[in-house]
C-alpha positions as CSV (number, residue, x, y, z in Angstrom):
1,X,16.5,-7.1,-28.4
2,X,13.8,-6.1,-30.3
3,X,11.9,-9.7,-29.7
4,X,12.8,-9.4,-26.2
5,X,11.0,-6.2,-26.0
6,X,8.1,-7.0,-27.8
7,X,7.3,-10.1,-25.9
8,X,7.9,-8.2,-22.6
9,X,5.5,-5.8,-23.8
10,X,2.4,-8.1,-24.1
11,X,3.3,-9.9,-20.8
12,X,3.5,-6.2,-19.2
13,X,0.2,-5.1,-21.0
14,X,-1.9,-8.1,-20.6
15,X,-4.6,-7.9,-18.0
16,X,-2.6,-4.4,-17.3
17,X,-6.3,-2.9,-16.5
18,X,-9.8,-1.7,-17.8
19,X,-9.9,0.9,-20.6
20,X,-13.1,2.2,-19.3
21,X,-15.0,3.3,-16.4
22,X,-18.1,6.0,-15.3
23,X,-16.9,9.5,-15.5
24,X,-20.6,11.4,-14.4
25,X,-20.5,11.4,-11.0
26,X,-22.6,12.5,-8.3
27,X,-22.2,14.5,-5.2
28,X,-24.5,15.2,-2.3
29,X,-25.1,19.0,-2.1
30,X,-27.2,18.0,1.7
31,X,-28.6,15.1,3.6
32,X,-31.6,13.7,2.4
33,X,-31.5,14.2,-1.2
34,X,-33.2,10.9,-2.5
35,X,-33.8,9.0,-5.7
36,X,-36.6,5.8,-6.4
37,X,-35.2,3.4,-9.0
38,X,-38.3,1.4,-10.2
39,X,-36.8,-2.2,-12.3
40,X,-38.5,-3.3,-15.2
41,X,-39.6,-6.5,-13.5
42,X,-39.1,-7.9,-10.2
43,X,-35.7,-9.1,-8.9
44,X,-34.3,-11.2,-6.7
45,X,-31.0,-8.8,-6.0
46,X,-28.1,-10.5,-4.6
47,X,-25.1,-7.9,-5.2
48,X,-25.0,-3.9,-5.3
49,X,-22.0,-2.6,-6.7
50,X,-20.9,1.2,-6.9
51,X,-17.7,2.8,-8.2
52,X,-16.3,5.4,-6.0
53,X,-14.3,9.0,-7.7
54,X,-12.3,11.7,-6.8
55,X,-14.1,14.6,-7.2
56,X,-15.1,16.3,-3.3
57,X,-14.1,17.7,-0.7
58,X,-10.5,16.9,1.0
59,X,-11.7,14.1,2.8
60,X,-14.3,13.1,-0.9
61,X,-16.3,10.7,2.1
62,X,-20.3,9.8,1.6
63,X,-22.3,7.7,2.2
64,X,-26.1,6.3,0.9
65,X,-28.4,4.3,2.6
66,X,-30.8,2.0,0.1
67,X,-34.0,0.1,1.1
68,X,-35.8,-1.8,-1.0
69,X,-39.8,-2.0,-1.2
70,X,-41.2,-4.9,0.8
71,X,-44.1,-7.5,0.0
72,X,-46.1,-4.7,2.1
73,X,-45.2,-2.0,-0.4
74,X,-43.5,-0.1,2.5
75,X,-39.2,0.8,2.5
76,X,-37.2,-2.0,4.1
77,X,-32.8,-1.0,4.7
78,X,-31.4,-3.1,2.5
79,X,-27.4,-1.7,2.6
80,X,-25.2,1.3,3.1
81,X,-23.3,2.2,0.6
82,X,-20.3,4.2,2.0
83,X,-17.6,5.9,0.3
84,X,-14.6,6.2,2.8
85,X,-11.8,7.9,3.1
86,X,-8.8,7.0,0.3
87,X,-11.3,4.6,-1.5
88,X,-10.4,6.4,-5.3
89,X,-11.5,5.0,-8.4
90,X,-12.7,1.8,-6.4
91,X,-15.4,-0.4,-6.9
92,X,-16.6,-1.5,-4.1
93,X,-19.7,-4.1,-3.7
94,X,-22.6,-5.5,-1.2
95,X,-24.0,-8.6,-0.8
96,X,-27.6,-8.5,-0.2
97,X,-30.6,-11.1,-0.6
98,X,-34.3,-9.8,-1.3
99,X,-36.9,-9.5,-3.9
100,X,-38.3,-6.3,-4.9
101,X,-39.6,-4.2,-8.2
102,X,-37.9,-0.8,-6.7
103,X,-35.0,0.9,-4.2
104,X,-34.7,4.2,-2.4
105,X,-31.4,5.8,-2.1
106,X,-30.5,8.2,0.4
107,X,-27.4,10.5,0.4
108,X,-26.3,10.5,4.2
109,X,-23.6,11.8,6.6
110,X,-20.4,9.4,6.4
111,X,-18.6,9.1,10.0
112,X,-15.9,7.1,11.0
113,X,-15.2,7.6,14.8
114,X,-11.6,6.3,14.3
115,X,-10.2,9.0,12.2
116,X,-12.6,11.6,13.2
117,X,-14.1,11.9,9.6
118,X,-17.1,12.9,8.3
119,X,-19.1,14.5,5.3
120,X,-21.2,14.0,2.2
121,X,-18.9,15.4,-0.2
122,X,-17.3,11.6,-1.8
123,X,-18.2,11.3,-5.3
124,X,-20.3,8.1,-6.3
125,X,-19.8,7.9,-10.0
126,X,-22.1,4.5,-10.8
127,X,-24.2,2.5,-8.6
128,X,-25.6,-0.9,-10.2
129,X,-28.4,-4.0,-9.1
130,X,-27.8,-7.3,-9.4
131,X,-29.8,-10.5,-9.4
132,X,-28.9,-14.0,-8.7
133,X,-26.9,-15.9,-11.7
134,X,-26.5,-13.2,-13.8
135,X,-23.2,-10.5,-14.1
136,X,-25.3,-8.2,-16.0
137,X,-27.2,-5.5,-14.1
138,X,-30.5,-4.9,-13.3
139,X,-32.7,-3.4,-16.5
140,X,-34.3,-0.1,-15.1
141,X,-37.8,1.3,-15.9
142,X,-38.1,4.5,-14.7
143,X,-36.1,6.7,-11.6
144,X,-38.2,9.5,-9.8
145,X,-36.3,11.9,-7.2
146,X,-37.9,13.2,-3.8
147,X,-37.3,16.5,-5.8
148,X,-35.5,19.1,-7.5
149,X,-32.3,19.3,-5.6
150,X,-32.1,15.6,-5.8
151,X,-31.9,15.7,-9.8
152,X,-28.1,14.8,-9.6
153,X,-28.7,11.4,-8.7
154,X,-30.0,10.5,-12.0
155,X,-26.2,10.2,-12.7
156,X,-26.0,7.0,-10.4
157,X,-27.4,5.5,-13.4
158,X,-26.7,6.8,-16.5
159,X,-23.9,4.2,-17.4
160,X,-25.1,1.1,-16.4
161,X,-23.1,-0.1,-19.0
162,X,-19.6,0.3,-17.5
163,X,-21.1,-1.4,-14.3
164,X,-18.9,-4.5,-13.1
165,X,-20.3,-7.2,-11.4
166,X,-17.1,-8.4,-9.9
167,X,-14.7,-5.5,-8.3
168,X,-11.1,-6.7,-9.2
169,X,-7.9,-4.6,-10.0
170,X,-8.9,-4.7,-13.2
171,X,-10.9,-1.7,-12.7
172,X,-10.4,-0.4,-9.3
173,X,-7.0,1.6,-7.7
174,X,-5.1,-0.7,-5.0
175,X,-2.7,-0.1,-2.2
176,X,-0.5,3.1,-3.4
177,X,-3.1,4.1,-6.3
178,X,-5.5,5.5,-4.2
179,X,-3.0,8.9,-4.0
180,X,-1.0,9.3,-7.3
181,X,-4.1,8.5,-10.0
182,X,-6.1,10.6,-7.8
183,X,-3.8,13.5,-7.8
184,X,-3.2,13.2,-11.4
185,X,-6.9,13.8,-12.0
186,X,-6.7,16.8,-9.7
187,X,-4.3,17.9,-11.9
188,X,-6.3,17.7,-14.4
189,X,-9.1,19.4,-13.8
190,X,-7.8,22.2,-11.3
191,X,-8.3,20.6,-7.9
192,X,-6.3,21.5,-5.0
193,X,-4.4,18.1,-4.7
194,X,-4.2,15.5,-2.0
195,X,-1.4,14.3,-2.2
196,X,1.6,16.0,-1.9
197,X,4.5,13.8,-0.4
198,X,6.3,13.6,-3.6
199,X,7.3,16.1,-6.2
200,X,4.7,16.0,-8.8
201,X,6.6,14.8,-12.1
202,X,5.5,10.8,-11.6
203,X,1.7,12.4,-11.3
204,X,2.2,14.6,-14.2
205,X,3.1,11.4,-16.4
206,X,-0.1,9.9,-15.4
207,X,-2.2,12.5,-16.4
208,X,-0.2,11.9,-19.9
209,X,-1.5,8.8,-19.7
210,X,-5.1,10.2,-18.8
211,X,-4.8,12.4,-22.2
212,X,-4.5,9.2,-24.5
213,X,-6.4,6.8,-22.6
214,X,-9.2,8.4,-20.0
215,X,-9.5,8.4,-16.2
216,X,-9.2,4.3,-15.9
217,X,-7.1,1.7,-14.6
218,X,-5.9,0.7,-17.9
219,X,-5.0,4.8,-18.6
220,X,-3.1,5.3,-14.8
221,X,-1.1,2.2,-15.2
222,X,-0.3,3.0,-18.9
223,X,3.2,5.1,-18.9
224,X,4.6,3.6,-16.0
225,X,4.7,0.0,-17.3
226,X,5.8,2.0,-21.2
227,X,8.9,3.0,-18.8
228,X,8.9,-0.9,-17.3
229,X,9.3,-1.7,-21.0
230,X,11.6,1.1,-22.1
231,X,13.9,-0.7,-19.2
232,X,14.6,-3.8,-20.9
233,X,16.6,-2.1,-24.3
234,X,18.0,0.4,-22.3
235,X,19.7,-1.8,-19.8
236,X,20.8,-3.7,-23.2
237,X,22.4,-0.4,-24.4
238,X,23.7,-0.2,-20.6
239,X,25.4,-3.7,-20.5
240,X,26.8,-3.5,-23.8
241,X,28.1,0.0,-23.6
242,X,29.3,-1.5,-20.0
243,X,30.5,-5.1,-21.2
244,X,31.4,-4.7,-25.1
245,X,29.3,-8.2,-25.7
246,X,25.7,-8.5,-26.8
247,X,25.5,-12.0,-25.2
248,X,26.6,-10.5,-21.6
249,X,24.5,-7.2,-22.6
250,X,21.3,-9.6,-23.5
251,X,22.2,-11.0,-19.9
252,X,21.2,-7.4,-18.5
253,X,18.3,-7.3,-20.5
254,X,17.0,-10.8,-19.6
255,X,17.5,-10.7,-16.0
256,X,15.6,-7.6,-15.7
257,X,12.8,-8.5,-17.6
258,X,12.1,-11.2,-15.6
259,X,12.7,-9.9,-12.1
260,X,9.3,-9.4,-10.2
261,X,10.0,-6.1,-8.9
262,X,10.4,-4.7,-12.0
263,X,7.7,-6.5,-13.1
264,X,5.0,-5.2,-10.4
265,X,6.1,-1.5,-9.5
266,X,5.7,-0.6,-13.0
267,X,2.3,-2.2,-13.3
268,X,0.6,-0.3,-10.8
269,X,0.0,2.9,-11.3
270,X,2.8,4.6,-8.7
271,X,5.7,6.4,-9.7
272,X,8.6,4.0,-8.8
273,X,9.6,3.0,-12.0
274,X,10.0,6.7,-14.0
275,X,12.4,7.3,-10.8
276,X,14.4,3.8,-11.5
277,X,14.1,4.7,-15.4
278,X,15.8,8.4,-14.4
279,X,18.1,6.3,-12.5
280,X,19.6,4.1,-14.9
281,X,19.6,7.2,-17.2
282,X,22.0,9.4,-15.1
283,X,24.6,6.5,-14.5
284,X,24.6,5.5,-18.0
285,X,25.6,8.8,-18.8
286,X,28.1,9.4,-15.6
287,X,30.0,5.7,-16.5
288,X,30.8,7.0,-20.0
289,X,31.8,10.1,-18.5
290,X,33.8,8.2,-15.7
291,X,35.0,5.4,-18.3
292,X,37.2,8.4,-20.7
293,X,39.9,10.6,-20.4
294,X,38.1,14.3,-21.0
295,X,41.3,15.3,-22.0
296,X,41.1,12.8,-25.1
297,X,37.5,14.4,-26.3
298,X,38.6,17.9,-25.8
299,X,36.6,20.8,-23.3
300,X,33.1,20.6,-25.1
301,X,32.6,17.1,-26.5
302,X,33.5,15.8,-22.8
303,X,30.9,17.9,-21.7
304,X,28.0,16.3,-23.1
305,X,27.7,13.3,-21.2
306,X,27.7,15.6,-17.9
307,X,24.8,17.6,-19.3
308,X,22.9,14.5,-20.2
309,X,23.3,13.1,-16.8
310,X,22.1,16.4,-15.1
311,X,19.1,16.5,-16.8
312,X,18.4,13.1,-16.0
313,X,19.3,14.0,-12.5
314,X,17.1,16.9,-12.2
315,X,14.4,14.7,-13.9
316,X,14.8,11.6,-10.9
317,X,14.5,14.0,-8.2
318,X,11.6,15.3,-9.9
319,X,9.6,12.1,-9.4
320,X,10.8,11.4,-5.7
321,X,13.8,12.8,-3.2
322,X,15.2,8.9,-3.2
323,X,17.0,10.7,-6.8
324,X,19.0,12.8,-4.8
325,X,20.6,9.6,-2.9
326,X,21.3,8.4,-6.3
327,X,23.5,12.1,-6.8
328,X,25.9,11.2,-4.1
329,X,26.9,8.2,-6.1
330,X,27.1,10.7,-9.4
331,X,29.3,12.8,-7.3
332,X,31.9,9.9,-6.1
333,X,32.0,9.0,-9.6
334,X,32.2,12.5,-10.7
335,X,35.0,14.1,-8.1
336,X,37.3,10.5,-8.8
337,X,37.4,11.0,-12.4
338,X,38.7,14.6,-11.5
339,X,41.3,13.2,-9.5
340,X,42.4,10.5,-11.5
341,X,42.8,12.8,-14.3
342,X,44.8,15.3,-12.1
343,X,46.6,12.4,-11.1
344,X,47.7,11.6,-14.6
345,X,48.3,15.7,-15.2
346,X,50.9,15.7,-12.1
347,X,52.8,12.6,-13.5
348,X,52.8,14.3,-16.7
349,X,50.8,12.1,-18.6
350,X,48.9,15.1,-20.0
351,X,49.7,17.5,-22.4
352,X,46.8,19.9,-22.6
353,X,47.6,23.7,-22.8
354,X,45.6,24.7,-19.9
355,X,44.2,21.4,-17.9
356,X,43.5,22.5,-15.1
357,X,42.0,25.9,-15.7
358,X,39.6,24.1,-18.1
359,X,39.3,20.3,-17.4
360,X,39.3,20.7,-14.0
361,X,38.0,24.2,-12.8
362,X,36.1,24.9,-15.9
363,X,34.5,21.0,-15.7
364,X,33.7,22.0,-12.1
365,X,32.4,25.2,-13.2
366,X,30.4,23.9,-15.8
367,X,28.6,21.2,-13.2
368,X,27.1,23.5,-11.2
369,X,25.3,24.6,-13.9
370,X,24.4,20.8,-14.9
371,X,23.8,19.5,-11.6
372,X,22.7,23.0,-9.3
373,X,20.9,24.7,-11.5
374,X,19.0,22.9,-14.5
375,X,17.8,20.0,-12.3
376,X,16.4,23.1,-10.3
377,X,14.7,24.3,-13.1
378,X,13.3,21.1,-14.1
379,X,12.5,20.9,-10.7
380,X,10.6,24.0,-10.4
381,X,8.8,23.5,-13.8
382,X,7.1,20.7,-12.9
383,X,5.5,22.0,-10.1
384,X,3.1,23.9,-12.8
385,X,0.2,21.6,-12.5
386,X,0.4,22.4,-9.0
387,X,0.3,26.2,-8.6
388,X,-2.9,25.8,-11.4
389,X,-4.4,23.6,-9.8
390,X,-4.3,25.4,-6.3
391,X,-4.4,28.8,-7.9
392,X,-1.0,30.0,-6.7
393,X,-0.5,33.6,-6.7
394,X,3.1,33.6,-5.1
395,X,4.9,30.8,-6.9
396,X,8.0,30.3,-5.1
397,X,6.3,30.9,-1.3
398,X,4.6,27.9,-2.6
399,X,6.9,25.6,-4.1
400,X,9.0,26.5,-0.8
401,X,6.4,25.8,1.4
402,X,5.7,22.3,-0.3
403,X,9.4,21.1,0.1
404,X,8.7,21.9,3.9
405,X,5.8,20.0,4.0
406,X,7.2,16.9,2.5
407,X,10.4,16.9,4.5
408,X,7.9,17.7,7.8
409,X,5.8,14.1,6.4
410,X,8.6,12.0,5.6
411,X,10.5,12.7,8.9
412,X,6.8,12.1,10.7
413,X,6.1,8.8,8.8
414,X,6.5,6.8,12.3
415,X,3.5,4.4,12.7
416,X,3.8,1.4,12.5
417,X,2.6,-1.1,9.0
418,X,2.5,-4.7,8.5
419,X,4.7,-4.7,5.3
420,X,7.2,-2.3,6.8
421,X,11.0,-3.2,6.6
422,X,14.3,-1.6,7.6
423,X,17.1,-0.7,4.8
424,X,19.4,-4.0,5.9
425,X,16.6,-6.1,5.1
426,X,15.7,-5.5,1.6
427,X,18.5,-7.5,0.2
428,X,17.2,-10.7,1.5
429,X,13.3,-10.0,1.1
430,X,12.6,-10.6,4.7
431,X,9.0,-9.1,3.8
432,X,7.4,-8.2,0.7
433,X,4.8,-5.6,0.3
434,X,1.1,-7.5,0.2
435,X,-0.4,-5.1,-2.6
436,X,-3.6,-6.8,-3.3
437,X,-6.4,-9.2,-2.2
438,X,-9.1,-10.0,-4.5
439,X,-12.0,-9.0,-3.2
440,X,-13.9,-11.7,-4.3
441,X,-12.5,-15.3,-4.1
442,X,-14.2,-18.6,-4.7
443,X,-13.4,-21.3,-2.0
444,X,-10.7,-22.4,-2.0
445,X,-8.8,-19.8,-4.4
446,X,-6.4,-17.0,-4.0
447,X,-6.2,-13.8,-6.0
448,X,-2.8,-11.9,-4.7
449,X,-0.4,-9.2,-5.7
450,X,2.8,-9.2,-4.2
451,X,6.0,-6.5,-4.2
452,X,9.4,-8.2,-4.0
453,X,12.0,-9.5,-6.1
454,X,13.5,-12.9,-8.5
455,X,15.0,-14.9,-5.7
456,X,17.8,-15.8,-8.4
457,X,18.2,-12.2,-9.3
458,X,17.9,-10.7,-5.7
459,X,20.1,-13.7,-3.5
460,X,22.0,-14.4,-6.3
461,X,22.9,-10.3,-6.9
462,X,24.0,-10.1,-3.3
463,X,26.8,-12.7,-3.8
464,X,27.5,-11.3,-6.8
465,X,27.9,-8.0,-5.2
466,X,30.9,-9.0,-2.8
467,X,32.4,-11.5,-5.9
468,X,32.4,-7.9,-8.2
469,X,34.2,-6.2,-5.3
470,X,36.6,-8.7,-4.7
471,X,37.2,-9.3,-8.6
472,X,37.2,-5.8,-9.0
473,X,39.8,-5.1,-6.3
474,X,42.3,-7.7,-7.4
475,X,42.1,-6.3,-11.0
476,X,42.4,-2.6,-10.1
477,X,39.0,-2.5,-12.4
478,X,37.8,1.1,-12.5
479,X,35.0,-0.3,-14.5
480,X,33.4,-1.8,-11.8
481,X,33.1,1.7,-10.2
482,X,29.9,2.5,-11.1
483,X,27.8,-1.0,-9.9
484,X,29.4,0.2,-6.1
485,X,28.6,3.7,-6.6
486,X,25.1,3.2,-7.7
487,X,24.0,0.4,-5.3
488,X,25.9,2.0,-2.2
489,X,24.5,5.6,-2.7
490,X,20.6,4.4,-3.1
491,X,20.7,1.7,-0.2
492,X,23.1,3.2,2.7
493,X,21.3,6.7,2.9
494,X,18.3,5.3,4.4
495,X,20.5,4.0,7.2
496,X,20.3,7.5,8.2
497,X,17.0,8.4,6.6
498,X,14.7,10.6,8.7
499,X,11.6,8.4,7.5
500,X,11.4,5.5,9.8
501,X,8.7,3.5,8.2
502,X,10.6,1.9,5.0
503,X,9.4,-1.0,2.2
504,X,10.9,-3.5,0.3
505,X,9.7,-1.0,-2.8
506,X,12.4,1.4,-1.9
507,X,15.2,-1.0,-3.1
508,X,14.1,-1.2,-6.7
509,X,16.7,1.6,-7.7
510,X,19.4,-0.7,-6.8
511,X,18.2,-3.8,-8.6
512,X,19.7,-2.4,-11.8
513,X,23.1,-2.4,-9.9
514,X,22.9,-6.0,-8.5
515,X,22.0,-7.2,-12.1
516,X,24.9,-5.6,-13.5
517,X,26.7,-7.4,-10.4
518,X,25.8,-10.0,-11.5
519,X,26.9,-9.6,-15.3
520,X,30.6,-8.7,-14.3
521,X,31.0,-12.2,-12.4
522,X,29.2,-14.0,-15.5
523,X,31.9,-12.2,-17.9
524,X,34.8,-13.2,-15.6
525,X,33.5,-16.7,-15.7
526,X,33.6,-17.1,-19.1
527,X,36.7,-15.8,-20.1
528,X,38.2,-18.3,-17.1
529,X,35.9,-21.2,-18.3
530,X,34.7,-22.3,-21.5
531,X,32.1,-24.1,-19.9
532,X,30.6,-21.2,-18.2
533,X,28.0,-20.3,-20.7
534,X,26.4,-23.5,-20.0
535,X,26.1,-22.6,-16.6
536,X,25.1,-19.0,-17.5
537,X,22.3,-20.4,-19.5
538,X,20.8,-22.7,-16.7
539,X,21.0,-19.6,-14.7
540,X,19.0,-17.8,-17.1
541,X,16.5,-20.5,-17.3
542,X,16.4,-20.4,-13.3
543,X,15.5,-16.9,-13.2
544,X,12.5,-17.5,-15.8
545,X,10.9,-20.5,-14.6
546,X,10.8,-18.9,-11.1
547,X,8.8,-16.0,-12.5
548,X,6.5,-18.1,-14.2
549,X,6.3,-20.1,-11.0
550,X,5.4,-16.8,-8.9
551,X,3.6,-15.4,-12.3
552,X,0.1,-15.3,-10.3
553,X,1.1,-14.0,-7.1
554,X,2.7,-11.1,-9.3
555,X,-0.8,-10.6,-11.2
556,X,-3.8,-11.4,-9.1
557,X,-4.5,-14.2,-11.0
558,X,-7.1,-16.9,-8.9
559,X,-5.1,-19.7,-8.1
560,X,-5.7,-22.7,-5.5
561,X,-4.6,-21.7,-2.3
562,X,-2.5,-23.9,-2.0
563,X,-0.7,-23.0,-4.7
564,X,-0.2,-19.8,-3.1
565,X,1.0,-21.1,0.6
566,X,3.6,-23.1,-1.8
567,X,5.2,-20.4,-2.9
568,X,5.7,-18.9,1.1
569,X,9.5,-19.5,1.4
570,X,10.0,-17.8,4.1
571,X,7.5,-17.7,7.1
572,X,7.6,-13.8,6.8
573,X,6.4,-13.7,3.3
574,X,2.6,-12.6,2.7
575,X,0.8,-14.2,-0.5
């Protein structure tokens, strides 16, 4: 397990992100505020690049115009170099063709007429000049401002030596990055945040991340794939607490090391995978609650499981409201063990002075305490960041307010997305989530990230699903219990779900389930065939080779195209 970690842990971290990027930035106080750049010697420029930040106004848009001096010593536009709406930690990049010793840039008003948007307030935090067959930038002389108020742009340049020539994931946010890093930073440094959708534990184990590492890709990325990773032992732990064999246990592990889901949400720097972390977590602790008779453990000892669970409870919601679909299942397990229990107290299978007044009421009791009122308090706390950051001087008008504004946003969430899919979907990854494009492609080649999951894992979970039901039904296995109440309480709540816009990102929590699925049916096949390991092992090597096969599509890597369109199974399916 140890190995298995390990080597999942440098094919998580490799090409995870940058470990550095500008932090001066600069900000327009007013139009006009310019800057001359003067290069050492003349260059034929070919490529501007300039890296976006957070810092701003709520909107953080901006925009400069350069020119570049002509053969007639007079200004000549060269680019615009905006900084739009939701473009966070980004570099972004221009392709331009002229020859000149010297720019101008020009802070201007950003507009866009779509959204109704403007301002000067986005951050710029590095701008950089390139010249034809070289990635290094520009060497400047000399900068000279158009005067005293336009100082600040002198920080355009100061690290010329974090510059990239070629924008990339590497060092830029993509899709769903552009709200949690950012609000992280906000955090951070006392900003009123942006984003505000989510409950602000996920956020608050970025900015961790920020303490170790800086404000860089490599730093917002960093504790969610350390929870990706954390994943593999503790489904291990899972199966083998579960299963009572380390092969079927190293099954758990295996299969969810190499599913792609798993594999992408907790690369990018999002909060999925703390939530599916949490979620494991509680259930682990629920099925050995489930699995005993209280009674055997006595009043206190039972207890601790219960507590465990509702602290991880309180700590999934925390991250995202999807942990509270996750409690219904907690509470079917929860409420059955009571009755069965009761069950076995009526037919006078117990002989505990006092069961019900203490294994039943006082259990009950006891829960609301585990499952009311500390996740509410771990609720509540990590809502600090928050109230510092916006200044809060009623605390609980505040926190109230927020959980009316998220409900108020999910329930609103109605336009329409080209990655969008509906609950019934997911299980046969009818559309993944198109993350990423490189910006910058030779002919011919394809730089992609893609959200969905192991074909073996994800079609061959789904049969396994009904096979565990049936096998579980025939063989009155309460063990089973928790792979139906876990799948069933994340995935059938958002048939009812106010949000209407959905993704395929929204299943992950039940991947755990559908590899465990999975597992049951490879246990009942081996102690019905001795040849089943051999099939077990060609599965394993299935599941594998198709993630190596679908390895670049998972990583941006720049592959031939057609590579890419070879891996398009279905017509609906977005490399």
């Amino acid at each position: 397990m140890l190995v298995m970690t390990v080597v999942y842990s440098v094919i998580a971290f490799i090409n995870l992100g940058s470990l550095s990027a500008p932090v001066n930035g600069y900000i327009a106080d007013e139009t006009g505020q310019s800057v001359m750049v003067f290069f050492e010697e003349k260059a034929d420029l070919s490529r501007v690049t300039y890296y976006c930040g957070a810092a701003g106004d709520w909107y953080g848009v901006g925009r400069l115009e350069v020119e570049y001096v002509d053969g007639n010593n007079r200004f000549a536009d060269l680019c615009t170099l905006d900084n739009p709406d939701n473009t966070i930690f980004k570099w972004l990049f221009r392709d331009v063709e002229t020859t000149t010793s010297a720019v101008r840039l020009t802070a201007e008003q950003y507009y866009d007429s779509e959204k109704n948007i403007s301002g000067i307030k986005g951050e710029f935090l590095e701008v950089a000049f390139y010249s034809k067959n070289s990635d290094m930038p520009v060497p400047i002389e000399r900068i000279e401002f158009l005067d005293e108020n336009s100082a600040g742009m002198a920080r355009l340049f100061d690290e010329q030596e974090e510059a990239v020539y070629e924008p990339s994931f590497m060092n830029s946010t993509y899709f769903d990055e552009v709200y949690f890093p950012r609000t992280a930073y906000e955090y951070m440094v006392r900003i009123n945040p942006y984003e505000n959708t989510h409950p602000p534990l996920g956020k608050i184990m970025i900015l961790l991340s920020y303490k170790i590492f800086g404000v860089n890709a490599f730093g917002w990325r960093f504790m969610g794939t350390l929870f990706g990773i954390f994943m593999i032992p503790l489904m291990y732990i899972f199966g083998k607490k579960v299963f009572g064999d380390s092969f079927l246990a190293f099954c758990c592990a295996f299969l969810m090391m190499f599913d792609f889901m798993h594999f992408v949400q907790t690369r990018i720097g999002t909060v999925d995978g703390y939530l599916v972390f949490f979620i494991i977590m509680m259930f682990y602790h629920m099925n050995e609650y489930f699995m005993r008779k209280s009674y055997d453990l006595r009043f206190m000892p039972s207890l601790k499981p219960l507590l465990l669970c509702g602290i991880f409870f309180g700590l999934g919601i925390s991250v995202k409201w999807i942990g509270l679909y996750a409690g219904l299942g907690l509470a079917f397990m929860f409420f059955t063990s009571r009755i069965l229990e009761y069950i076995d107290y009526r037919r006078g299978k117990v002989d505990v002075k006092g069961f019900r007044l203490k294994y039943i009421w006082g259990t009950m009791a006891m829960c609301l305490l585990f499952f009311i009122v500390i996740p509410l308090a771990i609720y509540s706390l990590s809502y600090i960041p928050v109230f510092r950051a916006i200044d809060s001087s009623d605390w609980l008008k505040d926190l109230l307010g927020s959980q009316k504004h998220m409900f108020v946003y999910h329930s609103g969430v109605t336009q329409t997305h080209p990655y969008a899919s509906t609950w019934w979907q997911w299980p046969f990854m009818v559309r993944p989530v198109y993350y990423y494009l490189a910006p910058v492609l030779e002919e011919g080649q394809w730089g992609s990230i893609a959200s969905f999951g192991n074909p073996a894992v994800w079609w061959g979970g789904l049969v396994a699903f009904f096979w565990t039901a049936w096998l579980a039904f025939k063989n009155k296995d309460k063990g089973a219990v928790f792979i139906f109440a876990g799948y069933l309480s994340i995935l059938l709540p958002w048939a009812f779900s106010p949000r209407k816009i959905t993704f395929l990102y929204h299943y992950f929590a039940c991947v755990p389930f559908l590899i465990f699925a999975i597992v049951y049916v490879m246990r009942h096949l081996l102690e019905n065939n001795k040849r089943a390991r051999t099939g077990i092992y060609i599965f394993l090597g299935l599941v594998m080779l198709l993630f190596i096969v679908f390895y670049p599509s998972l990583t941006g890597i720049k592959v031939p195209e057609w590579y890419t369109k070879s891996l398009r199974w279905l017509p609906s399916w977005f490399f």
